[in-house]
DOBAMAR-753860 format. One record per residue (C-alpha): residue in one letter; x, y, z. Coordinates in steps of 0.2 Angstrom, whole numbers, padded with zeros to 4 digits, always signed. Layout:
% DOBAMAR-753860
AXYZ...
//
This chain:
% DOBAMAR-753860
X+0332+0136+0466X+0316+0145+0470X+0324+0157+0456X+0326+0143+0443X+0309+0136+0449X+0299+0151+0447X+0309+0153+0429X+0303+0134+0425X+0286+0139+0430X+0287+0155+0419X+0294+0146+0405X+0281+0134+0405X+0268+0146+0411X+0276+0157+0395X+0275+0139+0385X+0256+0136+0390X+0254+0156+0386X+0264+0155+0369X+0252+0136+0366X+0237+0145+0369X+0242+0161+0357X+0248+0145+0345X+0232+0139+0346X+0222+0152+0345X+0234+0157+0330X+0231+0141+0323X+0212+0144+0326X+0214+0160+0318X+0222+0151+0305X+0213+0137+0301X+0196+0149+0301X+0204+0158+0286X+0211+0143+0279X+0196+0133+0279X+0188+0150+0271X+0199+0154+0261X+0199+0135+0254X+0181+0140+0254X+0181+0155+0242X+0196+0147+0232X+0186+0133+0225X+0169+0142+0226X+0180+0152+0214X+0187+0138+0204X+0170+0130+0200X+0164+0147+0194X+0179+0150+0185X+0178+0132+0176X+0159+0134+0172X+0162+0151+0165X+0176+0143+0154X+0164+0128+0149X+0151+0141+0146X+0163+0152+0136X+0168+0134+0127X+0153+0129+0123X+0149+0149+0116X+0162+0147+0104X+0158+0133+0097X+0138+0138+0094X+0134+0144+0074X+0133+0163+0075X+0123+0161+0057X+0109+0150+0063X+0108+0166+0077X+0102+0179+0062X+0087+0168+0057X+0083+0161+0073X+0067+0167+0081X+0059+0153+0095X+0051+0143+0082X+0056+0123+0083X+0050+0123+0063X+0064+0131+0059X+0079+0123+0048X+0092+0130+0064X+0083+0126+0078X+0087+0106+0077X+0107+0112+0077X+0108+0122+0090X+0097+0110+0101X+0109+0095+0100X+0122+0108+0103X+0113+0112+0119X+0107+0092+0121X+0128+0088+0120X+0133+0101+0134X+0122+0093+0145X+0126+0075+0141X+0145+0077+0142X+0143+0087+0158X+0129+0078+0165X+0131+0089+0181X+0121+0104+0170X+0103+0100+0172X+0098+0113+0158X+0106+0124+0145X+0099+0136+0135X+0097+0153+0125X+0088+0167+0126X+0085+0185+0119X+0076+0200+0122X+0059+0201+0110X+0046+0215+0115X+0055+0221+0128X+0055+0204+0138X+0067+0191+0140X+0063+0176+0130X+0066+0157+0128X+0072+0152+0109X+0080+0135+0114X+0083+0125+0127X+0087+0106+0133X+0086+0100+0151X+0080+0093+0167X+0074+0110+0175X+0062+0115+0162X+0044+0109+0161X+0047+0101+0142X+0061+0109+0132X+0049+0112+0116X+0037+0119+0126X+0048+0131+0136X+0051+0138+0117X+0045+0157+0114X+0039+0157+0133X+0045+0173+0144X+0060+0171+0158X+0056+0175+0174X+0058+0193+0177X+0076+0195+0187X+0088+0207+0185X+0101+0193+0182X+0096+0188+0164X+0091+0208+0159X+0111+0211+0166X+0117+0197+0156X+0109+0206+0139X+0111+0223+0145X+0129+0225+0151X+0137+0209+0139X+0145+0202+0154X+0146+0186+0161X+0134+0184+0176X+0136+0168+0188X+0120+0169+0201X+0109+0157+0212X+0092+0153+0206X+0075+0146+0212X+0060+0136+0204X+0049+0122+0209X+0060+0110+0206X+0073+0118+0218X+0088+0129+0220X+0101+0132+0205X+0118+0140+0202X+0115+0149+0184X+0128+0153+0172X+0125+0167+0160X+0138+0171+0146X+0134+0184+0131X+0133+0176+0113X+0142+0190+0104X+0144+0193+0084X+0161+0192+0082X+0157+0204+0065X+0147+0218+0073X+0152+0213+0094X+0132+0213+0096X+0126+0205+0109X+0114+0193+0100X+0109+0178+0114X+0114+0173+0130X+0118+0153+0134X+0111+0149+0150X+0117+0135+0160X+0109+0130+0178X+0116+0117+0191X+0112+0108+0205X+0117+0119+0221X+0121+0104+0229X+0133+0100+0215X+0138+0117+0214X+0145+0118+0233X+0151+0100+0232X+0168+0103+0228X+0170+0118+0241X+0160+0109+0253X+0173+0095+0251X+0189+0104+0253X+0182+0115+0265X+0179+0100+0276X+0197+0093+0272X+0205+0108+0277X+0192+0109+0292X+0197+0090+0297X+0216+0096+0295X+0214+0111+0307X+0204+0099+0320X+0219+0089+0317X+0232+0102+0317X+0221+0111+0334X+0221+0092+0342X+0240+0090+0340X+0245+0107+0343X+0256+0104+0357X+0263+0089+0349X+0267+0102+0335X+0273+0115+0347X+0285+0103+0353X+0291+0093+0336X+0288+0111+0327X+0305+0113+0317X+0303+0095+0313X+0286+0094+0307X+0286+0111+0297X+0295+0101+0284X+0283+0088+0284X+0266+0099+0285X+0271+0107+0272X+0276+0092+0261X+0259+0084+0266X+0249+0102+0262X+0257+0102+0243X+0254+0081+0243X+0235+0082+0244X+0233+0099+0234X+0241+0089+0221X+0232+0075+0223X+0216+0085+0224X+0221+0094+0207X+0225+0078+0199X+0209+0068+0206X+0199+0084+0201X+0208+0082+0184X+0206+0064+0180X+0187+0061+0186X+0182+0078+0178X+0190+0075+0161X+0179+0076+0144X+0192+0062+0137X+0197+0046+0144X+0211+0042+0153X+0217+0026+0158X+0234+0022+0164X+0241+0006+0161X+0258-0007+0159X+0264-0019+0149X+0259-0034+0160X+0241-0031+0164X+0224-0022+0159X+0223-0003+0164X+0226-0001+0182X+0216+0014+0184X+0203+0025+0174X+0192+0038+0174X+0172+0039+0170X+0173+0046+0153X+0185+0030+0150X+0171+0019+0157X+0161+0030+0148X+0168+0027+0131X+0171+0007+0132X+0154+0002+0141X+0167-0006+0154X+0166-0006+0172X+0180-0004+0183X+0179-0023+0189X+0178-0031+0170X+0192-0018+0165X+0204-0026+0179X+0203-0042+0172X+0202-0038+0150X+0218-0033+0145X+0217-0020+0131X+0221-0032+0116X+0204-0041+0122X+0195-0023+0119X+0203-0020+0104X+0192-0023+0087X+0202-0038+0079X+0203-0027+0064X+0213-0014+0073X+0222-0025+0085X+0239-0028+0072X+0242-0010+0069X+0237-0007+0086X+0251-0018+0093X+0262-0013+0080X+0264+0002+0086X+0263-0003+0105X+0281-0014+0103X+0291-0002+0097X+0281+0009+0108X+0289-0001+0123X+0309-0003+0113X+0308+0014+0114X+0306+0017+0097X+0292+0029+0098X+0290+0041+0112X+0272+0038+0108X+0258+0035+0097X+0241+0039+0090X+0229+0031+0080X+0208+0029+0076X+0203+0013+0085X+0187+0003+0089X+0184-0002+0107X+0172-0019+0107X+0156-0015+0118X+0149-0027+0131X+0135-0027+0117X+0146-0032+0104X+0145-0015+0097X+0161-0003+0094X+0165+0012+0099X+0176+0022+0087X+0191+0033+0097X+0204+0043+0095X+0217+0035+0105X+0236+0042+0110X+0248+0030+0121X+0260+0041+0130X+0274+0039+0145X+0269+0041+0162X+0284+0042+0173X+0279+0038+0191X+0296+0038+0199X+0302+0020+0205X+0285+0013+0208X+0283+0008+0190X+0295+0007+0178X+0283+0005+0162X+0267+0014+0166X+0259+0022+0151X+0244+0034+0148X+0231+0029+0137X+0220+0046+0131X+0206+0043+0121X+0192+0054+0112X+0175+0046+0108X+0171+0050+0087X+0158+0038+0082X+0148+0050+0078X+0160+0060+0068X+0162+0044+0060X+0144+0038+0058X+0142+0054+0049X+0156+0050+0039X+0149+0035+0035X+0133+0041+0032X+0139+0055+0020X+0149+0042+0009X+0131+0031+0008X+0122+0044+0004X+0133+0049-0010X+0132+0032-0017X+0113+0030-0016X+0113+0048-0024X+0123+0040-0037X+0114+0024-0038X+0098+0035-0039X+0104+0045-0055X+0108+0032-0062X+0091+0024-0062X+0083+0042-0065X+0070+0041-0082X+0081+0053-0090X+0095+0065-0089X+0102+0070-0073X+0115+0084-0074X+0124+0099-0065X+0130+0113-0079X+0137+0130-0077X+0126+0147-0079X+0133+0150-0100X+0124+0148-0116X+0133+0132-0121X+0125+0123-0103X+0143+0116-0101X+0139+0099-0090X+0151+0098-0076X+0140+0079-0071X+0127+0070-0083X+0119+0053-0077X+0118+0037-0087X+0103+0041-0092X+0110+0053-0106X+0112+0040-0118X+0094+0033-0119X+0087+0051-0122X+0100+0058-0132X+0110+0043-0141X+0124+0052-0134X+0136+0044-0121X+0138+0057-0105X+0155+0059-0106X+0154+0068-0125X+0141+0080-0116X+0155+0085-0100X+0163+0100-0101X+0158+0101-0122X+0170+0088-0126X+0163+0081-0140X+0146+0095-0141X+0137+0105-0128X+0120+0103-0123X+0114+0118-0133X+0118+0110-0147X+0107+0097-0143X+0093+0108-0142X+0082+0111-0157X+0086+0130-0164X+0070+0137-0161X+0070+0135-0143X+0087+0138-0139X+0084+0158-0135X+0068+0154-0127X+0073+0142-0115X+0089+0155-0111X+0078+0169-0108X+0067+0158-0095X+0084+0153-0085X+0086+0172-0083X+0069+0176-0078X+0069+0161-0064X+0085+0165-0059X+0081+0182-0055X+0066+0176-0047X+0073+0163-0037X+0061+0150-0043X+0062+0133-0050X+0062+0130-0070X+0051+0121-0080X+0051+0120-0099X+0046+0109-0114X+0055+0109-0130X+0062+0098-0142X+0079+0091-0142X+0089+0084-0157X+0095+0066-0155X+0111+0058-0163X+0101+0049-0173X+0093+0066-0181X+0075+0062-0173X+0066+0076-0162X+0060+0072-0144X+0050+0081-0133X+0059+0083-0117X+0053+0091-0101X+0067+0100-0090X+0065+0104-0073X+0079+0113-0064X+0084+0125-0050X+0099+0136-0048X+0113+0135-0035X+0120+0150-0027X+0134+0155-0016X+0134+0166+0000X+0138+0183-0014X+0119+0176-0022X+0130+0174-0037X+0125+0159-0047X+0135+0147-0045X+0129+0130-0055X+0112+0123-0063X+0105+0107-0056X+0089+0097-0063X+0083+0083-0073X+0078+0082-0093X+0064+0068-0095X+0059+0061-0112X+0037+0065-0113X+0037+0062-0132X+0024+0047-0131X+0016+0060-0117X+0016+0074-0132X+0008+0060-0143X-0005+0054-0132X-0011+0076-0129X-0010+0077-0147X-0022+0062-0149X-0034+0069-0135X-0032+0086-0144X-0037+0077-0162X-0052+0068-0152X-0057+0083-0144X-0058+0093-0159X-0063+0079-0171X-0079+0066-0176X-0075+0050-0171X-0089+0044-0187X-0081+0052-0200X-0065+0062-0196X-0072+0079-0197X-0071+0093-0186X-0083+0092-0171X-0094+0106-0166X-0081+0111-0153X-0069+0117-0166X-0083+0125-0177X-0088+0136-0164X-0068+0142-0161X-0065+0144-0181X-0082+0155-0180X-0074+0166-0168X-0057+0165-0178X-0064+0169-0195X-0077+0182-0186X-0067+0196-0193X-0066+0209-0208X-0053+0200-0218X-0065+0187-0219X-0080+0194-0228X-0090+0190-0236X-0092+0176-0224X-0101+0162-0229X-0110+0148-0219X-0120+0131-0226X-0130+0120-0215X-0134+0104-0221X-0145+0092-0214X-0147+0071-0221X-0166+0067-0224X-0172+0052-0214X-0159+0045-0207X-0167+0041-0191X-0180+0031-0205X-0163+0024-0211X-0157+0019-0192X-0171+0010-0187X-0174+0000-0206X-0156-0006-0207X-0149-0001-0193X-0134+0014-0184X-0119+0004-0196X-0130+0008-0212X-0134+0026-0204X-0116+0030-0201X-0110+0023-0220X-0124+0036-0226X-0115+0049-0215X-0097+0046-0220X-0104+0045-0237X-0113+0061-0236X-0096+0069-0227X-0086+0062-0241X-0096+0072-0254X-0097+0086-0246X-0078+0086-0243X-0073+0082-0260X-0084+0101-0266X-0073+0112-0254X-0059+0123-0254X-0044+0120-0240X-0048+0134-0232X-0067+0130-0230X-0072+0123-0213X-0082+0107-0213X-0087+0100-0198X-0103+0086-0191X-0111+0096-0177X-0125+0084-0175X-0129+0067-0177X-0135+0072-0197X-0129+0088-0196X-0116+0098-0206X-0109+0117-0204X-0097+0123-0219X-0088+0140-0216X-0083+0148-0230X-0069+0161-0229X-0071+0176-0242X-0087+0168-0251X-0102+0178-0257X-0120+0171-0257X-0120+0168-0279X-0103+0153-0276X-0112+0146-0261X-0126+0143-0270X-0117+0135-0283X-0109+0125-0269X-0126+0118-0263X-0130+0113-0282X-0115+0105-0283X-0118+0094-0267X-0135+0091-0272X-0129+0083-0289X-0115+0073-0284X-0129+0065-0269X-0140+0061-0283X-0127+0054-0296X-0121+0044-0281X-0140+0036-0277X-0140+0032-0297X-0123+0022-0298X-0129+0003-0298X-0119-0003-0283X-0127+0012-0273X-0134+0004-0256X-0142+0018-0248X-0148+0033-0256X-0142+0049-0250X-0151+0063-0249X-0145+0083-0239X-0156+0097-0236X-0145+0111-0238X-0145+0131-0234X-0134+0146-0233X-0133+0162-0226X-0119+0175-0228X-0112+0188-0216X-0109+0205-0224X-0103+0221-0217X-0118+0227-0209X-0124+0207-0201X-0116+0196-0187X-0112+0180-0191X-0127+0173-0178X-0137+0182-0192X-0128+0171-0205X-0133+0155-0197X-0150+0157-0193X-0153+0162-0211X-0142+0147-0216X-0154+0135-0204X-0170+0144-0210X-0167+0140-0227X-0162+0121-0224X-0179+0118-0215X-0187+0127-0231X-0178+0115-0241X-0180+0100-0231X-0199+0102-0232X-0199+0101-0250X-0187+0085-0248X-0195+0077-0238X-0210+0072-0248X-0200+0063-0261X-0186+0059-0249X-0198+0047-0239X-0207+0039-0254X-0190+0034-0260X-0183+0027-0244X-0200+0018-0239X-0198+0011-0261X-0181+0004-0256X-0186-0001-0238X-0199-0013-0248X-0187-0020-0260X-0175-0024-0246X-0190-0033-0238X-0195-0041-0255X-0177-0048-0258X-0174-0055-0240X-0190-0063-0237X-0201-0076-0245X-0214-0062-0249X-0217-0055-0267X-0224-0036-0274X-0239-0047-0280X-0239-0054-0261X-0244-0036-0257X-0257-0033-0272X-0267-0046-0267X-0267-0043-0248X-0272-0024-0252X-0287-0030-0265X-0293-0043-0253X-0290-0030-0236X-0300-0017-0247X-0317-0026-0250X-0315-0034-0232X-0314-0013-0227X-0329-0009-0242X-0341-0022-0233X-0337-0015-0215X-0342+0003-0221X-0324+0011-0214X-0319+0029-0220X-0308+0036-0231X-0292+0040-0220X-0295+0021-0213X-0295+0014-0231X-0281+0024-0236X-0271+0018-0221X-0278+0001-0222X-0270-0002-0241X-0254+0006-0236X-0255-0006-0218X-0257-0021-0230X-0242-0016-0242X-0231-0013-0228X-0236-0026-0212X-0219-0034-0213X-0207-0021-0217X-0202-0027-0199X-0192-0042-0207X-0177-0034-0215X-0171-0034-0197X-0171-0053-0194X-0157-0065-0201X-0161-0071-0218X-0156-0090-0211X-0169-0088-0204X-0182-0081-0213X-0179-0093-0228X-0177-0108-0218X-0184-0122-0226X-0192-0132-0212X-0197-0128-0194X-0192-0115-0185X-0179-0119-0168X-0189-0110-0151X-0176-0098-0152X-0177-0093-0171X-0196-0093-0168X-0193-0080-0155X-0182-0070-0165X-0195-0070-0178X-0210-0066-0167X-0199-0048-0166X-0203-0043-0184X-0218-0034-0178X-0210-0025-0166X-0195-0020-0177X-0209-0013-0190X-0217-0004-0176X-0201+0006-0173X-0197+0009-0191X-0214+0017-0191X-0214+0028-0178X-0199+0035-0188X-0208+0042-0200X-0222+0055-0203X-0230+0046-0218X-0231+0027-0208X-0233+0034-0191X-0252+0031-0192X-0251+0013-0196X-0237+0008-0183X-0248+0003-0170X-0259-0009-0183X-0242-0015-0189X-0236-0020-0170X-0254-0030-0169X-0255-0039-0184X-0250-0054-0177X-0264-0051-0160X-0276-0066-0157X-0294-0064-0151X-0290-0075-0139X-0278-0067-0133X-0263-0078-0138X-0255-0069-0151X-0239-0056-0148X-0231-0047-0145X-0244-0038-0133X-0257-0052-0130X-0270-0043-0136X-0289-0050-0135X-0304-0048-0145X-0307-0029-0148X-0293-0023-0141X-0287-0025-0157X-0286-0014-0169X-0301-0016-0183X-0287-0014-0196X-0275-0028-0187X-0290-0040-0187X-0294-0037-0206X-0277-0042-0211X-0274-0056-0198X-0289-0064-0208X-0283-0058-0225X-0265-0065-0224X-0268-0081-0217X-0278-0085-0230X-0268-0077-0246X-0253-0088-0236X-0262-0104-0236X-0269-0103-0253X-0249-0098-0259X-0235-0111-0262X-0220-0110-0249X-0204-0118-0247X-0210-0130-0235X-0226-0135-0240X-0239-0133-0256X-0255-0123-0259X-0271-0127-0250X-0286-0127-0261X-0297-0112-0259X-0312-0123-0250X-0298-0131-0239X-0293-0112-0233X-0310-0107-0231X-0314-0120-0220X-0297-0118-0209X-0303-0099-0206X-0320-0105-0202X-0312-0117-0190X-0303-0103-0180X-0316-0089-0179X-0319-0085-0161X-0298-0090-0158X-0288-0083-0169X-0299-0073-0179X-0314-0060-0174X-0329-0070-0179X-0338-0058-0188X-0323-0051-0198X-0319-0070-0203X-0338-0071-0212X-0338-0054-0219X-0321-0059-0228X-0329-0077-0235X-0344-0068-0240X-0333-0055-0250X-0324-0069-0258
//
């Protein structure tokens, strides 16, 4: 008994003994379970976000790499950051991803998006910190998975080699940081499940010691249970697709975030909306379609591109796939639904396709021809715009691929090698092209076209296509031609300007020209002529002039105004003797021309020459040429002047109510006036020619008005009261009448001070003014006139008498009754 007692002690003392070594086994054990789970998925999240690393490495543009040097200008840099700015808004657990390189020895920043860096764009071209774990990453090509600090915490960082799969160069490495916290989450959380299940094994270790055998079985089951619930909970929340799992009766039963993600649903709304509600109605009858025969059995399954409505009306396009899911008894008709977010694969799509169309609709509204060709001498169009018909009569689809003729033969012969020697020359260049020639149109009529192009190449730098536009400047041509005949050209009377003189001197300053002679000719008084009858009879005596001279040369003599009354004649391979018998020729027809009967204005040139031999410039040449014109226009001017001031005094007798004898008797009664007063010589002279001339103002007022026959309006008075101005400035015009302007603009002068056109009083006039201002009155009241009858000579006297001292000077009114 004592025997069996002290055995049932040891057997429990042995079972107490064999608990304690269980539990301390099972302590043992759990430790290294709840480290190994530890390490395991410590492991795991390294190993997945090396392999989303690697991923995302793949899928970056090795090209954009060669050209890509930490400068946000550049064309790749927006490409590779969205690359970078997706990463981290799929996986929203990176807070920054990014590239970097080794540049002057330094490891260095040439894109990046995320939460840990201070702006990304500012980050660009800035220097990493300087750790050996970004060197080791460059250096050694290997992966490199390390914890991190900066001010905004502690990091897990993922470095993975970017390497040339051409050369196997390391050329970047894509950085990719995370949250510690995030980093140790998933270990932190199966370590504490398998903690929990050791604290739970530990607690009911003797339970477990006594229903072992029969709980192995059942540990085990439950071990594999939640590893496969872990794996499939890790699989479903972490997914980059959506997954949703669903039945024929109600909405999806369950889903993951990227589902919410992609439908703007939350779990709630998504457990009362069956999937027909979130279908777009345009997509709902293939999509049930395909779900019927789906659930007969017809189809194991299906896929299709779908639209998902958004809370906000909007739609979300998706790649969806319906597939079984057979979960044992528990549901009979459960299905998978896996869908992939491609709205922006489609908006680009959709995007492409308009921009296609507004490139077409652009073209076709082009002001001219729009066209891609091949690199060949015919320009064989592979695309013409609508605008070929209105620039070349042609419809486009004669020009495409030659069908009915090829561009070249549109082009007028003698550009066609030109314009093919400038394609090469840009081409080789790598320039754009720009040309203007003249095209051939259906109708036969030339154009002026301007083409502007570029060439196309492939990756080889072979050309592959021309691409540009042809524009009709034809009325542009016109209008620089116009500018170009203006600019070279008189606008009075057609000739050539000075401008162009002065290029054909240079041009013709050469040997094969000599003897070179030049003429320069100059019209006498024709500021005289300007101011008597005004610039439109100056300018007919010009044109005039020009016409005659015109008509005496050769066409290959240069004739051109280079001054308001000057002409220059160049005369290519002309001696001094035949240009000399040019100038006598001019000078003849001008005076043939002044002797015809309807003749208006008499015309009248000062001409000189001066040739240019071997051993004189041809500045030598035209001084001698202007010399000799002054020398002639001194002996012209003399006879020029009496003869214009002859027909200035016609004019005025003609227009005007005064008469030649008019003037005869105003100079005989002016001069005894002038014999009493004692005046000299050069006064009398100037007082006879004064007397003659006084109203030579008057061919410049309106003959209405200076033959009206009754009293003048205010405003015709006023226009009258100009006559003496109008003298006065036809005067001054000329040597010869120059002395006697200032009596002329004071003839009409009161000495009281009344008169006009200066007001004038007592001896501020002129002594010659107040003679005539006494002499005319009376020759005009003692003279018949339209509008009235002769006084009697008494009466006149008396009427002067009457206004001495107002209108007259007092003593010169006596002197002139006494003279009488």
């Amino acid at each position: 008994m004592k025997n069996d007692t002290r055995s049932g002690a040891g057997r429990i003392w042995s079972k107490h003994i064999a608990a304690v070594i269980a539990v301390i086994v099972l302590f043992g054990i759990g430790a290294v379970y709840i480290l190994n789970t530890w390490k395991t998925y410590l492991s795991k999240t390294e190993e997945q976000a090396l392999a989303l690393a690697e991923a995302a490495e793949a899928f970056l543009c090795m090209e954009c790499f060669h050209s890509l040097d930490a400068d946000t200008s550049e064309e790749e840099y927006p490409h590779i950051k969205d690359s970078l700015m997706r990463l981290t808004q799929y996986n929203q657990n990176i807070t920054a991803a990014y590239l970097y390189t080794v540049k002057n020895e330094k490891a260095n920043f040439v894109a990046a998006y995320g939460k840990s860096l201070t702006t990304n764009d500012q980050t660009i071209g800035k220097h990493l910190p300087e750790t050996d774990i970004y060197n080791s990453a460059l250096l050694n090509g290997e992966p490199v998975v390390s914890e991190t600090k900066n001010q905004w915490g502690k990091y897990m960082t993922v470095l993975v080699p970017v390497v040339s799969r051409q050369t196997g160069n390391v050329l970047a490495v894509l950085g990719m940081d995370y949250h510690l916290a995030y980093w140790l989450s998933e270990p932190i959380k199966h370590a504490a499940h398998a903690f929990i299940v050791v604290l739970c094994i530990l607690f009911l270790s003797t339970a477990i010691l006594l229903i072992l055998r029969k709980n192995d079985k059942l540990t085990q089951l439950d071990k594999n249970l939640k590893a496969s619930m872990e794996l499939f909970s890790a699989v479903f929340e972490q997914a980059p697709i959506g997954i949703a799992v669903g039945n024929k009766y109600k909405a999806y039963t369950s889903v993951n975030p990227m589902f919410l993600k992609i439908t703007g649903r939350t779990r709630e709304e998504l457990k009362n909306i069956s999937w027909k509600e979130l279908t777009h109605p345009d997509d709902l009858e293939e999509d049930i379609k395909y779900f019927e025969k789906f659930l007969a059995g017809e189809i194991d399954g299906y896929s299709m591109r779908k639209r998902y409505i958004k809370p906000d009306g909007s739609a979300a396009w998706v790649n969806m796939v319906v597939a079984p899911l057979n979960l044992g008894e528990v549901s009979e008709d459960t299905h998978l639904c896996l869908i992939n977010d491609i709205s922006d694969y489609v908006q680009t799509g959709n995007a492409l396709r308009e921009s296609e169309r507004s490139k077409e609709v652009l073209l076709s509204h082009l002001p001219g021809l729009a066209y891609r060709c091949n690199y060949d001498t015919a320009w064989t169009m592979l695309h013409v715009s609508k605008g070929c018909f209105e620039l070349t009569g042609y419809e486009p689809e004669s020009l495409l691929y030659n069908r009915e003729l090829s561009y070249n033969d549109l082009i007028a012969p003698e550009y066609r090698e030109r314009i093919w020697e400038e394609w090469k020359r840009v081409l080789a260049a790598r320039k754009d092209f720009r040309f203007i020639y003249e095209i051939i149109t259906a109708s036969g009529k030339r154009k002026w076209v301007q083409e502007m192009g570029q060439g196309i190449f492939n990756s080889a730098g072979e050309v592959e296509a021309l691409e540009g536009i042809i524009i009709d400047i034809t009325d542009q041509k016109k209008r620089e031609e116009q500018v170009q005949y203006m600019s070279e050209h008189d606008a009075v009377t057609g000739l050539f300007n000075r401008t162009y003189f002065e290029k054909q001197k240079q041009s013709l300053d050469k040997k094969s020209s000599l003897p070179l002679s030049v003429i320069i000719g100059n019209i006498n008084s024709l500021r005289l002529i300007n101011d008597a009858y005004g610039h439109a009879a100056g300018d007919h005596v010009i044109v005039e002039t020009a016409r005659i001279i015109k008509s005496c040369l050769r066409k290959k003599d240069v004739l051109a105004r280079t001054g308001g009354d000057e002409f220059s004649i160049l005369l290519p391979k002309t001696d001094g003797k035949t240009a000399y018998k040019l100038i006598t020729k001019i000078t003849n027809l001008c005076e043939e021309h002044n002797k015809k009967p309807g003749s208006k204005y008499n015309i009248s040139v000062s001409l000189g020459y001066g040739v240019k031999t071997g051993d004189k410039t041809l500045n030598d040449a035209v001084k001698e040429a202007e010399e000799n014109m002054h020398n002639r226009k001194l002996l012209n001017r003399k006879s020029s002047r009496s003869t214009i001031i002859s027909s200035i005094m016609g004019t005025v007798y003609i227009r005007s109510q005064e008469t030649e004898e008019h003037a005869k008797r105003l100079v005989d009664l002016s001069v005894r006036v002038g014999r009493k007063l004692n005046i000299s010589q050069k006064d009398m002279d100037n007082l006879e020619l004064f007397a003659m001339l006084h109203d030579i103002g008057k061919i410049g007022i309106d003959n209405s008005i200076l033959n009206k026959p009754g009293k003048l309006s205010k405003n015709e008075w006023e226009i009258m009261k100009k006559h003496s101005e109008i003298g006065y400035r036809i005067a001054m015009s000329s040597p010869e009448l120059e002395p006697i302007a200032e009596y002329i603009l004071a003839h009409h002068e009161r000495w009281d001070g009344n008169g006009y056109p200066q007001g004038l009083k007592g001896e501020e006039i002129p002594l010659l003014s107040r003679i005539l201002a006494v002499v005319d009155s009376y020759d005009a009241m003692t003279e018949d006139r339209v509008y009235r009858k002769a006084m009697t000579h008494q009466a006149a006297i008396e009427e002067i008498k009457k206004n001495a001292g107002t209108q007259f000077d007092p003593n010169i009114a006596q002197i002139f009754i006494d003279s009488l």
